[in-house]
KEKOL-303672 format. One record per residue (C-alpha): residue number from 1; residue in one letter; z, x, y. Coordinates in steps of 0.25 Angstrom, whole numbers, always signed. Layout:
BEGIN
num / residu / w / u / v
NUM / A / Z / X / Y
...
END
This chain:
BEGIN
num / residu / w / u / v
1 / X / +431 / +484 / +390
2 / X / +435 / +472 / +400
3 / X / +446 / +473 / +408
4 / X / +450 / +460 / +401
5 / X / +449 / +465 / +387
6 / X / +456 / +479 / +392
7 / X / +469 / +470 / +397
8 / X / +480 / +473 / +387
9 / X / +477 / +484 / +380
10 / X / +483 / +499 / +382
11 / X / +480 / +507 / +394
12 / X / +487 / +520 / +399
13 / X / +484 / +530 / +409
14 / X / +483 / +545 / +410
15 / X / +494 / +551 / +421
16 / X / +489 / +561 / +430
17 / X / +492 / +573 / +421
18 / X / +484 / +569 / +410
19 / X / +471 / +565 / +417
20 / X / +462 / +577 / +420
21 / X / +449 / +580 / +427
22 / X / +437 / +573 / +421
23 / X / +445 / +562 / +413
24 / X / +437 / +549 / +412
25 / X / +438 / +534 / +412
26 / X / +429 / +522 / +412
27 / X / +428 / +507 / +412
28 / X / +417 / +498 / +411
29 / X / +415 / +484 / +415
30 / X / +405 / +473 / +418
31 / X / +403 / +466 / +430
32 / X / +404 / +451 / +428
33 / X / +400 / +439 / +437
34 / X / +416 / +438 / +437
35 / X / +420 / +452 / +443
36 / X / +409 / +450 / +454
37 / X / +415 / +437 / +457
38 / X / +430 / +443 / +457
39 / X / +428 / +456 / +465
40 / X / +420 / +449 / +476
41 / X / +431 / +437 / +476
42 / X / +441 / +450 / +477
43 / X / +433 / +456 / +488
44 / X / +432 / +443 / +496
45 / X / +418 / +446 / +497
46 / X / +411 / +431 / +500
47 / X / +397 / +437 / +503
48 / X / +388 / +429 / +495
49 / X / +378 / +439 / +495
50 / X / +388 / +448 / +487
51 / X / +392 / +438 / +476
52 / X / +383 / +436 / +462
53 / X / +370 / +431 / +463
54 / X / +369 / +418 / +463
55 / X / +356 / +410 / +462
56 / X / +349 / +413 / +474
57 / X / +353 / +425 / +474
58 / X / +341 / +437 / +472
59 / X / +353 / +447 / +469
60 / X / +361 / +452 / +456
61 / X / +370 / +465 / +461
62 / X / +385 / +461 / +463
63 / X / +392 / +460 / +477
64 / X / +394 / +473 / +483
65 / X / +408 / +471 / +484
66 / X / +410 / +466 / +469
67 / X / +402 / +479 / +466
68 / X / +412 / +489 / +473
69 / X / +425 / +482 / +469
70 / X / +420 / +481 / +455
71 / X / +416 / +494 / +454
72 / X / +431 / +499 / +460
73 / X / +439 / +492 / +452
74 / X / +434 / +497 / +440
75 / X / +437 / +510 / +445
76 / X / +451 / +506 / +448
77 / X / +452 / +500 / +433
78 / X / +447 / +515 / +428
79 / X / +458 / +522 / +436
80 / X / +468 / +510 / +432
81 / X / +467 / +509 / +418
82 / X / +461 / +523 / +413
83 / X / +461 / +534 / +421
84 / X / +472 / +536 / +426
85 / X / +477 / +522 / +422
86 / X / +488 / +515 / +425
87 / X / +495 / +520 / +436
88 / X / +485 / +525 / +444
89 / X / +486 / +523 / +459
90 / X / +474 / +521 / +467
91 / X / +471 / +530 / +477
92 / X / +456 / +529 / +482
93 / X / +444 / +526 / +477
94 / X / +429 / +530 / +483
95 / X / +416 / +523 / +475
96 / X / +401 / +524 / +480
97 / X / +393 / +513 / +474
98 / X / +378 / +516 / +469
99 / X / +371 / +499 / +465
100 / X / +376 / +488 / +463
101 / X / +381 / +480 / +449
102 / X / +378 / +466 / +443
103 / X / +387 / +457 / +437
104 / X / +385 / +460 / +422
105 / X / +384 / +476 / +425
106 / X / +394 / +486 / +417
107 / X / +401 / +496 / +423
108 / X / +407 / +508 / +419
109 / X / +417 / +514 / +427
110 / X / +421 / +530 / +426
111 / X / +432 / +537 / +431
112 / X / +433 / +552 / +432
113 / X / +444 / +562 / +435
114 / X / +439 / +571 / +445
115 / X / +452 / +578 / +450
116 / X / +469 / +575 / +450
117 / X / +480 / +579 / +461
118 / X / +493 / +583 / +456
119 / X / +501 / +581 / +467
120 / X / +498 / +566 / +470
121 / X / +492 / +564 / +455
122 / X / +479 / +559 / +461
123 / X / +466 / +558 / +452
124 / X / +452 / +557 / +458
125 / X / +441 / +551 / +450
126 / X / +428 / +550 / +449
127 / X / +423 / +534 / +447
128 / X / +409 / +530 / +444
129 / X / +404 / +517 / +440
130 / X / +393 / +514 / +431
131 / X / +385 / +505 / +428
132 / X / +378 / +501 / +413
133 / X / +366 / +509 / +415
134 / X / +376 / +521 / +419
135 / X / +372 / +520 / +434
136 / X / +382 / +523 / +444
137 / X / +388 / +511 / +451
138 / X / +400 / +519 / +459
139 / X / +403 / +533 / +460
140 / X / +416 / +537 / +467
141 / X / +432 / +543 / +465
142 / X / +444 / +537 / +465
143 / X / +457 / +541 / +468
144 / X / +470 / +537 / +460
145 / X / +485 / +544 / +458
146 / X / +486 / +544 / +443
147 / X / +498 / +540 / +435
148 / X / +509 / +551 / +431
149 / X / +515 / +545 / +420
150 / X / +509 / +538 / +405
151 / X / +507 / +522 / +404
152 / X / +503 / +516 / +393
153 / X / +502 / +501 / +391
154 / X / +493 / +488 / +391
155 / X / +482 / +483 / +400
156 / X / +485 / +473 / +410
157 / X / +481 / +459 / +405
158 / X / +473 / +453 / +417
159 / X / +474 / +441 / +424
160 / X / +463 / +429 / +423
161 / X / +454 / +430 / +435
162 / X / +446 / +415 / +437
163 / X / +431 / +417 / +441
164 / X / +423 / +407 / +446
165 / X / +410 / +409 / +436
166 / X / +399 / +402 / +441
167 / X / +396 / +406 / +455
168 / X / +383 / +405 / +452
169 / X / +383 / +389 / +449
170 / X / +392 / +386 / +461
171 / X / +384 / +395 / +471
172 / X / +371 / +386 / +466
173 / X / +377 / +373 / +468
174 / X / +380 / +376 / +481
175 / X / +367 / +380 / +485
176 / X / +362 / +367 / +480
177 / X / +371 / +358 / +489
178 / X / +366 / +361 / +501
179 / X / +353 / +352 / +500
180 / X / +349 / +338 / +498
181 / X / +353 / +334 / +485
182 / X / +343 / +330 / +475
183 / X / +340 / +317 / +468
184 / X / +343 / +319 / +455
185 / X / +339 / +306 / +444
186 / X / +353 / +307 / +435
187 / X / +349 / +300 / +420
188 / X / +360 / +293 / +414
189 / X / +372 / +299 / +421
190 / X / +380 / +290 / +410
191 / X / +391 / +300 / +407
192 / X / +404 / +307 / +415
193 / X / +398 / +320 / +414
194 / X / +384 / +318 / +418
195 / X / +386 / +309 / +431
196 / X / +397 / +316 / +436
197 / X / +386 / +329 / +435
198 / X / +377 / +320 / +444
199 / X / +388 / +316 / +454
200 / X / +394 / +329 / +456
201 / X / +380 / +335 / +458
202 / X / +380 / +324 / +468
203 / X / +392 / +325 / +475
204 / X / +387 / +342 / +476
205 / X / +376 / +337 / +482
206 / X / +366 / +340 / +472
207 / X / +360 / +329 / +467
208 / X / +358 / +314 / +472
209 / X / +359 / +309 / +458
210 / X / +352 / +295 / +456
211 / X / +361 / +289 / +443
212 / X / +351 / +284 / +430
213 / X / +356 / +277 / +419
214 / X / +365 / +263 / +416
215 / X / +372 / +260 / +430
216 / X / +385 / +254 / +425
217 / X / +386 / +266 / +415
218 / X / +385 / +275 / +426
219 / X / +394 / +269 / +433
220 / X / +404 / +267 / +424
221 / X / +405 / +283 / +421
222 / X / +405 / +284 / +436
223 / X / +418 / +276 / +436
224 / X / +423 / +284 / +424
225 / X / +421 / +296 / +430
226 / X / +425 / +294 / +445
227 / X / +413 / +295 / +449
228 / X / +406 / +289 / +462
229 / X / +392 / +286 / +459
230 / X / +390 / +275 / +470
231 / X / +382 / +283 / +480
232 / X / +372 / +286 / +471
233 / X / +359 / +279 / +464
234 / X / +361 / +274 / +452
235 / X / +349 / +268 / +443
236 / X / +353 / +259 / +431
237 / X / +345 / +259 / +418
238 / X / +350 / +256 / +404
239 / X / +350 / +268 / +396
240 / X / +348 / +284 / +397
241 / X / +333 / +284 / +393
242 / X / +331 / +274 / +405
243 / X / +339 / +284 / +413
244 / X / +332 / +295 / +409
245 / X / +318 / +287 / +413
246 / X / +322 / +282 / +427
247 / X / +328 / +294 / +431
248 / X / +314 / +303 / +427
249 / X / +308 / +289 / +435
250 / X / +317 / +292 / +448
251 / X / +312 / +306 / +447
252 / X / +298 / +304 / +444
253 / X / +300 / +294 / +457
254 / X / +305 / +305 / +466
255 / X / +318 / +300 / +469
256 / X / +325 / +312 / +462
257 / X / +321 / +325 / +460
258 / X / +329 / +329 / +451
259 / X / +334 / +323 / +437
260 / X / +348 / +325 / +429
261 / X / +352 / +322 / +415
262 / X / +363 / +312 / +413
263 / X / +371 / +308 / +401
264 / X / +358 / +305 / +393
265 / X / +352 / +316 / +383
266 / X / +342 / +325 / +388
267 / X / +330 / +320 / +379
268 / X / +331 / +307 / +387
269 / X / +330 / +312 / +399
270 / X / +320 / +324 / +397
271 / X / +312 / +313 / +388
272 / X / +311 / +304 / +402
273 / X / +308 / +316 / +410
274 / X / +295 / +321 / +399
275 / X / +288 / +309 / +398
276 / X / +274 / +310 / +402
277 / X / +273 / +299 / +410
278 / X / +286 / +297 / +418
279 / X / +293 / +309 / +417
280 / X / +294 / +322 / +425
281 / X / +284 / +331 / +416
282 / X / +276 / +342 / +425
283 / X / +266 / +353 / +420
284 / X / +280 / +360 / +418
285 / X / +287 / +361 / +403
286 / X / +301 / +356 / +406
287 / X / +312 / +366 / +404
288 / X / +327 / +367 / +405
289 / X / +334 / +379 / +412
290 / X / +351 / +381 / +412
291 / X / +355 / +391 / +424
292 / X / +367 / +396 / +419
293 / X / +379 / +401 / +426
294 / X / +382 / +413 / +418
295 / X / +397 / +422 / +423
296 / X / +391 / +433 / +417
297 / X / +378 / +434 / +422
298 / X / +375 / +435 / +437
299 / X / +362 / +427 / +438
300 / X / +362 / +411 / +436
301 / X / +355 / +411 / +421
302 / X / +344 / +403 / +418
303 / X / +341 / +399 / +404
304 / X / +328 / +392 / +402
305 / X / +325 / +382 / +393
306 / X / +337 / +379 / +384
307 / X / +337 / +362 / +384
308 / X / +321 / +357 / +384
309 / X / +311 / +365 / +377
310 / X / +316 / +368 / +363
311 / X / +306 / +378 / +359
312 / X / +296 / +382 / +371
313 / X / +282 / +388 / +371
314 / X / +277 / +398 / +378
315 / X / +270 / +389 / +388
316 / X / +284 / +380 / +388
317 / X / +291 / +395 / +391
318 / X / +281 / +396 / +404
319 / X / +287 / +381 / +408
320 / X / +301 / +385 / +405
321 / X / +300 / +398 / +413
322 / X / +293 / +394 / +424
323 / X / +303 / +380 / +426
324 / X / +316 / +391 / +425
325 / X / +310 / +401 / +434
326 / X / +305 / +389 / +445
327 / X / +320 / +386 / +445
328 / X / +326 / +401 / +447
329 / X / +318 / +401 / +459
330 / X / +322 / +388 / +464
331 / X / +337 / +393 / +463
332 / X / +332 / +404 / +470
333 / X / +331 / +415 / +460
334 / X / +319 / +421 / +467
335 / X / +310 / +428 / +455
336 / X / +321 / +424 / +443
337 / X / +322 / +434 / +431
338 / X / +315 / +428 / +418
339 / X / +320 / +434 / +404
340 / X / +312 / +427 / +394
341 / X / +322 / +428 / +380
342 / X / +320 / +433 / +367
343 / X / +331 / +438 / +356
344 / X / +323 / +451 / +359
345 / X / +317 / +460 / +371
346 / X / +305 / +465 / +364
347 / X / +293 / +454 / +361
348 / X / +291 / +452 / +346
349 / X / +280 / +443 / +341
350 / X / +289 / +437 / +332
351 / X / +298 / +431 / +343
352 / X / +290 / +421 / +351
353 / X / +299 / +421 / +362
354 / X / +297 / +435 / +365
355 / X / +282 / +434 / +365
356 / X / +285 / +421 / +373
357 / X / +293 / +431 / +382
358 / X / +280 / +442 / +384
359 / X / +271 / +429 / +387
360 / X / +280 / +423 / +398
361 / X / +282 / +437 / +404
362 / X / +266 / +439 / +403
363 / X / +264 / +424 / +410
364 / X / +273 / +427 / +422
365 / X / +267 / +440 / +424
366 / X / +252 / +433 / +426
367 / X / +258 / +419 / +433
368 / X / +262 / +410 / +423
369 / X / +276 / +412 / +426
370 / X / +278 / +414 / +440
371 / X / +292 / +416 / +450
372 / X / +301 / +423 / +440
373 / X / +302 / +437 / +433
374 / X / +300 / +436 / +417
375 / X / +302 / +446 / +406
376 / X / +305 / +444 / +391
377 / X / +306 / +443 / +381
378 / X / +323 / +448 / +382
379 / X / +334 / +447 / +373
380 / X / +347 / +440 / +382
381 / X / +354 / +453 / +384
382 / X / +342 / +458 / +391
383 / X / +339 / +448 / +400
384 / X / +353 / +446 / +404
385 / X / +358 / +460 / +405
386 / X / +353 / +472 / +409
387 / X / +363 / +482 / +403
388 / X / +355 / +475 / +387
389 / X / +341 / +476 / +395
390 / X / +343 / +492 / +397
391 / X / +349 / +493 / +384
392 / X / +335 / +487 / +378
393 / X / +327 / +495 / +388
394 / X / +322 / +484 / +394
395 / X / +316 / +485 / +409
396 / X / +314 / +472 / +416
397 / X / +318 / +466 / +429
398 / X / +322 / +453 / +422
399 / X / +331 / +460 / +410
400 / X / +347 / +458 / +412
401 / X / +346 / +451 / +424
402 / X / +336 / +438 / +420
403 / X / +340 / +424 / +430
404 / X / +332 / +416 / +418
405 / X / +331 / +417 / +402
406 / X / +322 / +410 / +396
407 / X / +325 / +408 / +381
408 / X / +315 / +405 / +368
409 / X / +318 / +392 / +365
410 / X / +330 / +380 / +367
411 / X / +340 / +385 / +358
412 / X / +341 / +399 / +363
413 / X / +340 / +395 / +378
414 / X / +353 / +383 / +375
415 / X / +360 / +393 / +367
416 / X / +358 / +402 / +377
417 / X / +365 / +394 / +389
418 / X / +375 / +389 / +379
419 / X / +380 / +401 / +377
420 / X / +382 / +405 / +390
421 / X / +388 / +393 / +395
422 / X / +398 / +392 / +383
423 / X / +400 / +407 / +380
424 / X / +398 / +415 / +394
425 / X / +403 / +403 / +404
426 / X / +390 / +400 / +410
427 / X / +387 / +387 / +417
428 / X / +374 / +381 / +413
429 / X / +366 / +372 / +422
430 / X / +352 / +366 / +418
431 / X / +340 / +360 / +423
432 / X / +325 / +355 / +416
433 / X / +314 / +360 / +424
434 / X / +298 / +357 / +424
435 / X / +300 / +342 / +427
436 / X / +297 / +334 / +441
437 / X / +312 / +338 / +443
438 / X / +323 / +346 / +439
439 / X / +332 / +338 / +425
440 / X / +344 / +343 / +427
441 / X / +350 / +342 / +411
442 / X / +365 / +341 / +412
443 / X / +375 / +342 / +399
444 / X / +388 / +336 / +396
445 / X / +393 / +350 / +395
446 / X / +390 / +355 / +409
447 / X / +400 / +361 / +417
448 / X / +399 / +352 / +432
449 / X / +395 / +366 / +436
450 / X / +385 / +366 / +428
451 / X / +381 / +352 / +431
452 / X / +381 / +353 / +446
453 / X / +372 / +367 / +444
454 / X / +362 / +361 / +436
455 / X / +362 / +350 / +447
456 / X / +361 / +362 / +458
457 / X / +349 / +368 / +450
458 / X / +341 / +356 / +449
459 / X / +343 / +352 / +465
460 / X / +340 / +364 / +468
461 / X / +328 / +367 / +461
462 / X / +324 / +354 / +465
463 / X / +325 / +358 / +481
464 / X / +317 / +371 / +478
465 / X / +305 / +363 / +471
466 / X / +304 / +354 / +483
467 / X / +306 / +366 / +494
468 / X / +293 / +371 / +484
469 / X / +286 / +360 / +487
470 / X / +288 / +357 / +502
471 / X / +285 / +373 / +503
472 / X / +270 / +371 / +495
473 / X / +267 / +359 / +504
474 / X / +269 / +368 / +518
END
């Protein structure tokens, strides 16, 4: 039980006469992204290198002093509200501490009556800490004067505690600001919502956004909106499947390299950029990959492909893959996690996905699929959590701790990051991969967080394919 859904129901304590050697309690919580981002604001501890992973980050344990303080305090809320209860006055407390914990790990937390001093009422316990799989975490006693008379009553109701939920976002947009920004063709920005994207992209110093679409329209939502669009290049044509055209022109030209969705529908513009003769085809299937923001998971999340291939081959699977883990790196997720998904963990011939799963494992294993770590087929659960792996018995460095999932088909994979944006509080940025350029695909729904990470993905992947580039021509 959580300490939020405990609030307001009974609790007494046992005074120093009733409790004897050998009595036992226990608690057990999880550690969330929230309560690593809490003890180490508590603690003051500004190290980055102690905060949760972020995108360049090779690491997954939670900051050492997160770890200790966590580990204390449930302790303290054993002796507090169990044994002895309320009442009891802390003395002392001594933990050794055996291995880190993630955020997403349970802990169990056991106290143990090892003896009790009549004269000064104090009680010594034994405190170990587990962890799901029964490993100890912390070992140690603790030291408390027990209560002397009988309390019974209600929990505490506790007080709402704001935190900031997407570190992850924030830490990436930064990182992206402190380079030239990139040219970036805008296709119809002919709404409030998608030009003011492009502008406060610009104004971060993301993107150089050259405006496509009807000038005096564009500048008529500019004026609405409060917007100050003067200091940048605005191209005038009649109608969105023009602006979809000269905006894949501009590209195709090299006076952008990167391209972003406006108020027009996406068929337009992913029509421009397929044609054969004047788009931005390569030898590469064109996919779409979110990199989600989830609270609850400490890894950013990348689902791939939920908005352009509706039902993929196996050979589109190989193009899919690939484009996702080309953009891991770039973010500098150096050999990303690859959990290919099925509705099961076994292969059956009569799901294809699963054999798709075992082929793609088999390809990156002889080359096909090279720079990121793939296993599959998984059920969600198990690629996402590790405490669901175990349970199935399943052994694999990428199981509960995946950076990307790849889903069967569209409607599962959009679903999918649906879910967690609406239900679990996630952000969800998106970009199209396998073109001349990144296509950054923004929606009327989009947070401006969301909005300005999808922009920070695309620069910055952008940047690594040209550092590529000048490094293979040394």
């Amino acid at each position: 039980m959580s300490a939020d859904e405990a609030a307001g129901q009974a609790i007494e304590n046992h005074p120093f006469d009733e409790i004897k050697v050998g009595d036992r309690a226990r608690l057990t919580r999880t550690l969330t992204g929230d309560d690593v981002a809490l003890f180490a604001k508590l603690s003051g501890d500004v190290n980055p290198t102690h905060l949760e992973p972020g995108f360049s980050a090779g690491g997954k344990v939670a900051p050492a002093s997160a770890h200790s303080m966590w580990c204390g305090a449930l302790v303290s809320a054993v002796l507090g509200t169990k044994l002895p209860g309320p009442g009891t006055v802390y003395v002392g407390q001594t933990l050794r501490f055996h291995r880190r914990i993630m955020a997403g790990e349970t802990l169990t937390t056991e106290v143990t009556v090892r003896r009790k001093r009549e004269e000064d009422k104090l009680v010594v316990l034994d405190c170990r800490c587990l962890d799901q799989n029964e490993l100890e975490v912390a070992t140690g006693f603790a030291e408390v004067i027990a209560p002397t008379q009988k309390f019974r009553g209600q929990a505490s109701e506790l007080p709402e505690v704001s935190v900031r939920r997407h570190p992850k976002y924030e830490r990436l947009i930064e990182h992206a600001k402190g380079d030239v920004p990139v040219a970036t063709a805008v296709a119809h920005p002919c709404d409030e919502s998608s030009l003011t994207g492009a502008v406060d992209a610009a104004q971060a110093g993301l993107i150089l956004p050259i405006l496509v679409g009807p000038a005096a329209r564009i500048r008529g939502v500019a004026e609405k909106s409060g917007l100050d669009i003067g200091r940048y290049e605005l191209v005038d044509v009649p109608h969105s499947h023009a602006a979809a055209d000269k905006a894949v022109e501009i590209v195709r030209l090299g006076k952008a390299d990167l391209l972003m969705k406006g108020s027009l529908h996406t068929d337009e513009l992913m029509g421009a950029v397929v044609k054969k003769e004047t788009g931005l085809r390569t030898e590469r299937r064109i996919s779409h990959c979110f990199i989600l923001d989830v609270p609850s998971y400490p890894l950013p999340l990348f689902i791939t492909d939920a908005a352009v291939n509706i039902f993929p081959t196996l050979e589109d699977k190989v193009h899919i893959v690939q484009n996702a883990i080309d953009l891991a790196v770039a973010l500098g997720i150096e050999k990303p996690k690859v959990a290919i998904l099925s509705a099961v963990e076994t292969i059956n011939p009569k799901i294809q996905s699963t054999l798709d799963a075992a082929a793609l494992c088999k390809m990156a294993d002889r080359g096909q699929i090279t720079g990121g770590l793939l296993d599959g087929p998984f059920a969600l659960d198990n690629a996402i959590s590790k405490a669901a792996a175990k349970i199935k018995g399943i052994v694999s460095p990428v199981a509960g701790q995946a950076d990307i999932l790849v889903v069967p088909d569209l409607e599962a994979g959009n679903m999918l990051a649906k879910n967690l944006t609406f239900l679990a509080g996630a952000d969800a940025a998106g970009i199209v991969l396998g073109a001349r350029v990144p296509i950054v695909l923004t929606s009327r729904a989009d947070s401006v967080r969301a909005r300005m990470a999808s922009c920070a993905v695309a620069a910055l992947y952008v940047r690594a394919r040209k550092q590529d580039v000048a490094k293979a021509a040394e």
